[in-house]
C-alpha distance (Angstrom), angle and dihedral (degrees) to the residues before:
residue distance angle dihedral
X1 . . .
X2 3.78 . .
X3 3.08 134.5 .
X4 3.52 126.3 -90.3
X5 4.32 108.1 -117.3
X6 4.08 108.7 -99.9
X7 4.16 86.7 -121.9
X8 3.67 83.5 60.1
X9 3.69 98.0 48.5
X10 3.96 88.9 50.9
X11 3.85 96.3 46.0
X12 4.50 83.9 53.2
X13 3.71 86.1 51.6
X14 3.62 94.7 43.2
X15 3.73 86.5 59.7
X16 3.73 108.2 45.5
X17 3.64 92.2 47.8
X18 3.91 88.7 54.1
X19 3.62 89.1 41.9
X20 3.75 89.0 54.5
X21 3.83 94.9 53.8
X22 3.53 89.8 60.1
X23 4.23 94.5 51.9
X24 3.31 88.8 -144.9
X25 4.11 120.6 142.1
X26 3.95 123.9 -136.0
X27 3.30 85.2 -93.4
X28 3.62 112.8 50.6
X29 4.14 80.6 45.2
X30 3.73 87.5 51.1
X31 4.05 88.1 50.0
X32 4.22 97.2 43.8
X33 4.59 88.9 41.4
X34 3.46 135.4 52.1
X35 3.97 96.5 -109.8
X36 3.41 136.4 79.4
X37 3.65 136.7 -95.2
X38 4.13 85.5 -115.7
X39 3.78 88.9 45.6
X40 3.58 89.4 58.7
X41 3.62 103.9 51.3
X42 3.67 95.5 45.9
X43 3.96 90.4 48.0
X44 4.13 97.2 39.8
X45 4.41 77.5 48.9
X46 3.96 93.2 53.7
X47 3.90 83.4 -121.4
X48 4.02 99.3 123.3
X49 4.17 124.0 20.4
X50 3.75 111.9 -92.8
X51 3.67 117.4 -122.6
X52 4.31 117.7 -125.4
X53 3.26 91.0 -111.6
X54 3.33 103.2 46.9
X55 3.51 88.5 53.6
X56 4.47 86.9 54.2
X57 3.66 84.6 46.5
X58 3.92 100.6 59.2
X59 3.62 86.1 44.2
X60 3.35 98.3 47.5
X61 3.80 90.1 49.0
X62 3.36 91.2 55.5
X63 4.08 96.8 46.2
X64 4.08 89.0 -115.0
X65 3.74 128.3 140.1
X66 3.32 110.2 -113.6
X67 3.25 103.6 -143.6
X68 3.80 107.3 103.0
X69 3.75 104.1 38.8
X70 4.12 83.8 47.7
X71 3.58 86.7 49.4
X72 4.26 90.9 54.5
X73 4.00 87.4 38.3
X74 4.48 87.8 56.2
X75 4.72 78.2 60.7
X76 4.13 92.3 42.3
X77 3.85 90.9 53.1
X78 3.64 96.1 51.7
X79 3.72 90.0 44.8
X80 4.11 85.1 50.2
X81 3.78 86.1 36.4
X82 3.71 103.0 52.8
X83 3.69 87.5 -128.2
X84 3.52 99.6 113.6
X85 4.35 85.0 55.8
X86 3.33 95.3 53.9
X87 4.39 112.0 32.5
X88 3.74 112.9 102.4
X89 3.90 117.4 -170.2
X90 4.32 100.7 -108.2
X91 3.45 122.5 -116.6
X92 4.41 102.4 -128.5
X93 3.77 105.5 -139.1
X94 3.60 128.3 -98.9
X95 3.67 105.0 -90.9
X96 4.10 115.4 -128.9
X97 3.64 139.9 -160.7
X98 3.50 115.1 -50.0
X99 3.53 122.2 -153.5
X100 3.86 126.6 -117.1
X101 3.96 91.4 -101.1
X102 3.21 94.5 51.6
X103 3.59 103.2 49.7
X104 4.04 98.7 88.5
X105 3.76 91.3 63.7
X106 3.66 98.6 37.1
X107 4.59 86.8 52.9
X108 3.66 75.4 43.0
X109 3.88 92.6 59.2
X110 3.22 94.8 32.2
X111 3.93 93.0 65.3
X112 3.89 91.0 40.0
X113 3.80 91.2 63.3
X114 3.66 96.0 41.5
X115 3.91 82.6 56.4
X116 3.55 100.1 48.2
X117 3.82 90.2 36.1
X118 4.26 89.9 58.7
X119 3.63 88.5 38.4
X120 3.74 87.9 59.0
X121 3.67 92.6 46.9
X122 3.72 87.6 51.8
X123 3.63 95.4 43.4
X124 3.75 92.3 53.4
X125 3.84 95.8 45.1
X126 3.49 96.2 50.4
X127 4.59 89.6 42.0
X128 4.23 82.1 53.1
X129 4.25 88.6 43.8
X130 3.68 88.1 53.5
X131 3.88 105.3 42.3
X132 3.79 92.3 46.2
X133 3.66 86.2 50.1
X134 3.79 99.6 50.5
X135 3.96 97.1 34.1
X136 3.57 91.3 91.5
X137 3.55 93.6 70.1
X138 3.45 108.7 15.0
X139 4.26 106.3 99.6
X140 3.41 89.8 4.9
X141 4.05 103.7 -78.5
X142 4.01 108.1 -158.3
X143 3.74 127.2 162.6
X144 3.62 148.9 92.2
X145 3.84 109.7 -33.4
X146 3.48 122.4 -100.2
X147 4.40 84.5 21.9
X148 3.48 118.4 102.0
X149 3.95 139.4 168.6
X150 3.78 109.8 -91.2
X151 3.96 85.3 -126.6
X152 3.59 101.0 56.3
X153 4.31 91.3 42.8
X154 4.09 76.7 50.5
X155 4.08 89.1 58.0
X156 3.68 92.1 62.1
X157 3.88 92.2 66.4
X158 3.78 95.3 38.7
X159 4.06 86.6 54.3
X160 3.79 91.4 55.0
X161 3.84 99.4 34.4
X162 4.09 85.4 51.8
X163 3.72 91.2 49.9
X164 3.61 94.6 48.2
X165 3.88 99.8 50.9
X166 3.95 91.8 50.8
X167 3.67 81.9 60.2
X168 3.49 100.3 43.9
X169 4.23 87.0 42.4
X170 3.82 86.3 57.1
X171 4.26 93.2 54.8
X172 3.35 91.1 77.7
X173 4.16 85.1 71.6
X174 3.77 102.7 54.3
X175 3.52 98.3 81.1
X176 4.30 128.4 40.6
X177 3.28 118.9 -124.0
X178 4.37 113.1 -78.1
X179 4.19 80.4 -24.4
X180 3.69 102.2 85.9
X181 4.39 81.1 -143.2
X182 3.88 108.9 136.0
X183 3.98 105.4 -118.9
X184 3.77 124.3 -142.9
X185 4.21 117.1 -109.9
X186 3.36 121.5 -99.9
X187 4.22 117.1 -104.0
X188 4.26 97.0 -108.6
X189 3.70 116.1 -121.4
X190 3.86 113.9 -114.4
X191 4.08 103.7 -122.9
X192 2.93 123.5 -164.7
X193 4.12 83.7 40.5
X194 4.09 118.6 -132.5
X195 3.73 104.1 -95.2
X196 3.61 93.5 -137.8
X197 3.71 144.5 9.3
X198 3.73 125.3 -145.9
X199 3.54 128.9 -45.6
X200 4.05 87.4 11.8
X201 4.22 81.4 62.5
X202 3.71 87.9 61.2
X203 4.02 107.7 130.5
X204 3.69 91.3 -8.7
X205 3.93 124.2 126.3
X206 3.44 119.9 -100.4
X207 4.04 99.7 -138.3
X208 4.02 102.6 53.0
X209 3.70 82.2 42.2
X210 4.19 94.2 63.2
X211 3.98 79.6 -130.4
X212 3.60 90.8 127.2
X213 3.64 118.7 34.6
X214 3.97 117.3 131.5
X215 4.03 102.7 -75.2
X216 3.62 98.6 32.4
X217 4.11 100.0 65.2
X218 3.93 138.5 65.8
X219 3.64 128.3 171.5
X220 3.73 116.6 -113.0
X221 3.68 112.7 -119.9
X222 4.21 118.9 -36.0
X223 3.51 123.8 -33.4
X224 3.85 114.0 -94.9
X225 3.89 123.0 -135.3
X226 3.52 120.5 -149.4
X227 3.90 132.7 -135.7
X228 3.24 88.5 -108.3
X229 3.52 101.6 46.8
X230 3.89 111.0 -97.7
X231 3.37 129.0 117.5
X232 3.60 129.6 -128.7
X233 3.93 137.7 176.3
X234 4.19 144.6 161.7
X235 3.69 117.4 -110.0
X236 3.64 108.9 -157.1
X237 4.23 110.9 -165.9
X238 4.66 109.0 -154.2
X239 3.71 85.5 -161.2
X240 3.74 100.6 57.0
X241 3.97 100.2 23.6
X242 3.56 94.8 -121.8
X243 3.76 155.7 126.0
X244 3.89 145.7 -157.9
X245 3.52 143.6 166.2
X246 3.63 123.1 -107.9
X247 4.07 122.4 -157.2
X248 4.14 129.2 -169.0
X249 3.97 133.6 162.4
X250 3.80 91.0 27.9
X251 3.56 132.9 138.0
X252 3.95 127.2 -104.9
X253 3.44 94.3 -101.4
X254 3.82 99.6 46.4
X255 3.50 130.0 119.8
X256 4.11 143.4 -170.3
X257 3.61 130.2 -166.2
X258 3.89 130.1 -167.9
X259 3.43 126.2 -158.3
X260 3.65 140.3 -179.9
X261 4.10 136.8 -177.8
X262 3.62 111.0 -84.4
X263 3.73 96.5 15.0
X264 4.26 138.8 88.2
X265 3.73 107.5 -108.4
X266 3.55 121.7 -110.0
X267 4.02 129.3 -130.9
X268 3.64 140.5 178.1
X269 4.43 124.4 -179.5
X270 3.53 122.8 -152.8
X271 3.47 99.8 -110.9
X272 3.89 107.3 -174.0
X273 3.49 143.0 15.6
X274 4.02 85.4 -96.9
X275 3.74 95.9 60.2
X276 4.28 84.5 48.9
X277 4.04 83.2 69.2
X278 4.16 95.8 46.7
X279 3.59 142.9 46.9
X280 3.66 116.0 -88.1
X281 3.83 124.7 -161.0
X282 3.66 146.2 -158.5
X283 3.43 124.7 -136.2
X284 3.59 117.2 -99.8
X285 4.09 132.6 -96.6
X286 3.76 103.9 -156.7
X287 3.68 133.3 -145.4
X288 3.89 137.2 118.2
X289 3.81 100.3 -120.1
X290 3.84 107.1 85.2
X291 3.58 96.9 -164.5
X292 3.62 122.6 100.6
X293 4.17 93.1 38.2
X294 3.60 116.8 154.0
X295 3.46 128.9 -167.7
X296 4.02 125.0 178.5
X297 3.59 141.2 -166.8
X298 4.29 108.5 -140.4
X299 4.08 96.7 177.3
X300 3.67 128.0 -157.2
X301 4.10 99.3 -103.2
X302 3.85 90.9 57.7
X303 3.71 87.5 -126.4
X304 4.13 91.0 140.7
X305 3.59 137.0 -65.0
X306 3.68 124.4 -88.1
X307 4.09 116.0 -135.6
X308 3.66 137.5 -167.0
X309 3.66 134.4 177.1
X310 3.62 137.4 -143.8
């Protein structure tokens, strides 16, 4: 049997270790995502290719930026795509003589890819700076100093190399076709698409609705800390028009409830000692005004609720 591909191996290990920060079991995942309980094991095991979005779903779950575990998932897929087999860097053409009209557009050219190609080298210095930087305590890196896991020294290049071809991806756009004119960037396509907009988010969950992937959240206002330690907070999500509280640090026992005018407040408990080690949330009550948003602390003792508005 072969060998699964080492960017594969790191993208499976990515996974379980975010997976584990959020104390969640296959099921509970299964419940809060869009894939199954089965799907999970075999993808958290390296045994079937992850989708994309399952990837931004686990991270969202867990309240994670995406970024790194994407950035390991863009290697997997050309392992699983054959991609990474068959690419070979391109060899640009020879340029030849150009003609006296033609020489404005070709300076102009000229310039644009020096641009884009320093703003690549930039990009790419500055992706490498950061990953090094953060590596320490992003996952939960512990060892020996000056030892690390071949994976994580591996992340550091995929970071950079990511950064760079987004750049390089966007030269294409700096000059019009034949014209020379710049031209204006296209409005992206959301993909996955929000599940649901509004009032049709009411007491839905955020993650199987795509309502709070990395990009498409904020936090309203500061995080609150309770009396008794716990933090709390609203997330508010422009793309689907809706809100929900967020809970961490709390006791099993705990609650939080978010409410808004016009619609049935939300609450979740922390049920075990698992949930006391991840984020819990409420489902959402949707509308775009954010005024009126009320999020409150019930805790375990019964000693009185906690509230704060936005």
């Amino acid at each position: 049997m072969t060998a699964p591909a080492p960017e594969c191996v790191a993208l499976a290990e990515g996974l379980r270790e975010v997976r584990a920060r959020t104390g969640l079991s296959l099921v509970a995942l299964a419940e809060r995502t869009a894939y199954s309980k089965s799907s999970w094991e075999r993808y958290l095991n390296g045994k079937k290719p992850v989708p994309r979005q399952a990837v931004e779903a686990l991270c969202a779950t867990a309240g994670e930026p995406a970024g790194r575990l994407l950035a390991l998932w863009e290697l997997a897929d050309a392992e699983w795509s054959g991609r990474a087999r068959h690419s070979r860097p391109a060899v640009p053409p020879r340029p030849g003589p150009v003609s006296p009209p033609e020489a404005t557009v070709g300076a102009v050219a000229t310039a644009a890819t020096a641009a884009t190609a320093g703003a690549v080298a930039t990009a790419a210095n500055a992706a490498t700076a950061a990953t090094v930087a953060t590596a320490g305590d992003v996952g939960g890196v512990t060892g020996a100093p000056g030892r690390a896991r071949p994976w994580r020294l591996l992340t550091v290049g995929v970071g950079a190399a990511a950064v760079a071809a987004v750049a390089v991806a966007a030269a294409p756009s700096v000059l019009g076709p034949g014209a020379g004119h710049p031209t204006s960037l296209a409005s992206p396509v959301l993909d996955p698409a929000p599940g649901c907009r509004g009032k049709t988010c009411e007491g839905k969950d955020p993650g199987p609705m795509s309502c709070a992937l990395p990009g498409r959240v904020e936090s309203l206002g500061p995080q609150r800390r309770t009396r008794t330690g716990a933090g709390v907070e609203i997330r508010y999500s422009d793309v689907c028009a809706a809100a929900w509280g967020r809970i961490w640090h709390a006791e099993v026992g705990d609650a939080i409830e978010v409410s808004a005018p016009g619609s049935r407040p939300r609450r979740v408990a922390v049920r075990n000692t698992a949930d006391t080690g991840a984020y819990r949330f409420t489902m959402m009550v949707g509308g775009a005004d954010r005024t009126g948003l009320r999020l409150c602390f019930i805790p375990a003792d019964g000693t009185g609720r906690e509230c704060f508005d936005y």
